[in-house]
C-alpha positions as CSV (number, residue, x, y, z in Angstrom):
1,X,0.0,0.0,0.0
2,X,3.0,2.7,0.6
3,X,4.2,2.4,-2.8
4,X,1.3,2.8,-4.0
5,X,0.8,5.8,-1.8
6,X,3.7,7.1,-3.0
7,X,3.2,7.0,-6.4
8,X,0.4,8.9,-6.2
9,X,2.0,11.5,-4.2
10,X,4.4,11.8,-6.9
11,X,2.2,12.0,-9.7
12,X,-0.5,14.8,-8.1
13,X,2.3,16.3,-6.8
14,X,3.9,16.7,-10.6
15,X,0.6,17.7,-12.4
16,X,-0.4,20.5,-9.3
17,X,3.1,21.8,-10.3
18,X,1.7,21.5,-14.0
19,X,-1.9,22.9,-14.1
20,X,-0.8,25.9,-15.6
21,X,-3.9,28.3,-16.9
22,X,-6.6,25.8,-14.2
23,X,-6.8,22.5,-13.3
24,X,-8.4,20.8,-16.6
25,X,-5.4,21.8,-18.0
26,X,-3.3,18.5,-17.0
27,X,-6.4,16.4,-17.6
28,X,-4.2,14.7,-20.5
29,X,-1.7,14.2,-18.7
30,X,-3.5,12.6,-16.1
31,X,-5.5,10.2,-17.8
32,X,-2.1,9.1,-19.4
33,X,-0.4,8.2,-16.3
34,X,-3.9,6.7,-14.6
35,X,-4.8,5.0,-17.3
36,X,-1.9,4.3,-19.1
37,X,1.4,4.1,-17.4
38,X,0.2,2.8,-14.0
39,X,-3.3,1.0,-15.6
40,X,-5.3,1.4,-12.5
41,X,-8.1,2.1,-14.4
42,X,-9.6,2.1,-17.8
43,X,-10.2,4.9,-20.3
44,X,-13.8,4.5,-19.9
45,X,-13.2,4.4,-16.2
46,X,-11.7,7.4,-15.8
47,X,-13.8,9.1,-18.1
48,X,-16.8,7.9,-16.0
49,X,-14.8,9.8,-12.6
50,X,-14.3,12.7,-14.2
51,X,-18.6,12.6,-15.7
52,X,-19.1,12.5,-11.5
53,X,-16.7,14.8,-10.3
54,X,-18.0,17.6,-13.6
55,X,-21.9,16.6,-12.1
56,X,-21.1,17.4,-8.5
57,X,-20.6,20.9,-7.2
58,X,-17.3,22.1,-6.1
59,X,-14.5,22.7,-7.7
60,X,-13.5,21.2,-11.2
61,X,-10.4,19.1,-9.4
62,X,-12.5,16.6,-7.8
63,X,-12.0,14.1,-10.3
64,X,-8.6,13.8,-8.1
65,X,-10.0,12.3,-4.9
66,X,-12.0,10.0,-7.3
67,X,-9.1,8.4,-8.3
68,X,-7.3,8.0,-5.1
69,X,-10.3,6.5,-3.8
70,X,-10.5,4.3,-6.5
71,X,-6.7,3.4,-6.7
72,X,-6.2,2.8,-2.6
73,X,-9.7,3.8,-1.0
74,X,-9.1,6.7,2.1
75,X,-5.7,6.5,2.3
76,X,-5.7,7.3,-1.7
77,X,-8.0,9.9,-1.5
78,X,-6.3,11.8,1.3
79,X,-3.0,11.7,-0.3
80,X,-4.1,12.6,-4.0
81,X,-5.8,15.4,-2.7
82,X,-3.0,16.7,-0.8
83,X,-0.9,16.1,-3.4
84,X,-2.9,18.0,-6.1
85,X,-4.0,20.6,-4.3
86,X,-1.0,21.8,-1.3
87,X,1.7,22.7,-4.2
88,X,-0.1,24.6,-6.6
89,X,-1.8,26.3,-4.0
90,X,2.0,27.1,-2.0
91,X,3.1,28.6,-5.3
92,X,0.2,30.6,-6.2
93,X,0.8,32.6,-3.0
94,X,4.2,33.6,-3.9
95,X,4.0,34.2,-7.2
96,X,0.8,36.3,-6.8
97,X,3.0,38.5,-4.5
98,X,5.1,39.5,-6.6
99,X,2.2,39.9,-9.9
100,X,0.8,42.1,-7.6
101,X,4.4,44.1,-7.1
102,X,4.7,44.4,-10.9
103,X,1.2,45.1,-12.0
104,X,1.9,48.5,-13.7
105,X,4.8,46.8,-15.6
106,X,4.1,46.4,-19.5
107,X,6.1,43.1,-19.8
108,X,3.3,41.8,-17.7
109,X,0.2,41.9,-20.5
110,X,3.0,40.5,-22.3
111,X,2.9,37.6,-20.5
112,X,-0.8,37.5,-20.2
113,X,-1.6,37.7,-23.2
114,X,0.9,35.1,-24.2
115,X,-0.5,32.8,-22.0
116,X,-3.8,32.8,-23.2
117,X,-3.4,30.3,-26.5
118,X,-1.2,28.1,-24.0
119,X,-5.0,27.8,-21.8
120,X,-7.3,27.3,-24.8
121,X,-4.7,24.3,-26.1
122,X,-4.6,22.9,-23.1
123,X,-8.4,23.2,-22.3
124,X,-9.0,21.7,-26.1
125,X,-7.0,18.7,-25.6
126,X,-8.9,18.1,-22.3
127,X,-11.7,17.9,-24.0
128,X,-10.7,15.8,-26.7
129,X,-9.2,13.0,-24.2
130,X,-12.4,13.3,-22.4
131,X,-14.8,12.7,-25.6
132,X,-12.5,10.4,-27.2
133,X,-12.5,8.0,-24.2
134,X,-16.4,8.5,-23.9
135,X,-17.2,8.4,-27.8
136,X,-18.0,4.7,-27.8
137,X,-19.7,4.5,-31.4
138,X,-19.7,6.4,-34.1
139,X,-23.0,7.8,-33.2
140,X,-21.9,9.2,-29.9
141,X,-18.7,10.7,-31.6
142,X,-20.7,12.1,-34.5
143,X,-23.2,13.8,-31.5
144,X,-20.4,14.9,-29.0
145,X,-18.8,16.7,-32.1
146,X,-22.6,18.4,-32.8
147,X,-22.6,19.3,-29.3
148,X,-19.4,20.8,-29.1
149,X,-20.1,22.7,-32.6
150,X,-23.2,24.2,-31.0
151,X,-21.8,25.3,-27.7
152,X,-18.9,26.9,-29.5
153,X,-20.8,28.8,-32.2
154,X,-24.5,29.4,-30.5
155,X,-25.5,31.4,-27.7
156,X,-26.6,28.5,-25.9
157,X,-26.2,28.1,-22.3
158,X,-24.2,24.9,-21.7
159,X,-27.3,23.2,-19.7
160,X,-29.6,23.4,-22.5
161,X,-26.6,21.6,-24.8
162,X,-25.8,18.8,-22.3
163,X,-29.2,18.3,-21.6
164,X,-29.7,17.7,-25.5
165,X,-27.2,15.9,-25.5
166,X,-28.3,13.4,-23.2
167,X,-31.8,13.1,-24.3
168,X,-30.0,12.2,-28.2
169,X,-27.8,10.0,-26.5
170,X,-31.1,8.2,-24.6
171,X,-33.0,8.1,-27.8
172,X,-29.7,6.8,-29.8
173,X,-29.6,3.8,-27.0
């Protein structure tokens, strides 16, 4: 169990470090070493913990204690959780000391606005991990695509789309 334990510190610990621009941005990375590199779960697994951590309110992040609960019950969840969320929150505080310091400074939008494509790529390739593990047939693909088209280019509220969504999905059952 401490290995495991371990390895889990290690890993949260890494991708708090990571999420650069929010938390869904190491989603990727994530699933690869969940899923991939350690296999304690499946695609479809995870995919299914993230669905219930997005569903519940609270903080987009919960997907983490999911998994450690699912990879080494309490023990996983406590240390996952710590792990995710202690470092990125330790750095946060310093840094935001000092973007307060140089807030007048021009090489500051600079950096803002550089950082802005870095988000939306990251944010897009969350997405596309998360539909690709859930896109079972070609009929869900072809409706998570419709979905996404229509949230992106309507003025839709996102409910109205997931809950279409999910009533196509029933009816496609």
């Amino acid at each position: 169990m401490i290995p495991l334990l371990i390895a889990l510190a290690v890993i949260f610990s890494e991708l708090s470090l990571m999420a650069f621009g929010g938390g869904i941005t190491i989603l990727p990375e994530m699933q690869r070493q969940v899923v991939e590199v350690h296999q304690w779960m499946s695609a479809q697994e995870f995919s299914a913990l993230f669905a219930m951590a997005q569903a519940a309110p609270g903080p987009n992040m919960m997907v983490v204690p999911l998994i450690g609960w699912q990879v080494a019950g309490w023990p996983g969840l406590l240390v996952s959780s710590l792990a995710k969320f202690v470092p990125s929150s330790l750095v946060t505080l310093l840094v935001m000391q000092g973007w307060k310091r140089f807030k007048d400074r021009p090489w500051r939008r600079y950096v803002q606005a550089g950082l802005v494509p870095v988000t939306v790529g990251l944010v897009a390739a969350s997405g596309a991990l998360i539909a690709e593990a859930s896109a079972g047939s070609w009929r869900l693909a072809l409706l998570i695509g419709v979905a996404t088209l229509l949230g992106m280019s309507k003025r839709l509220h996102p409910l109205w789309v997931l809950a279409g969504g999910a009533l196509l999905g029933l009816l496609m059952a």
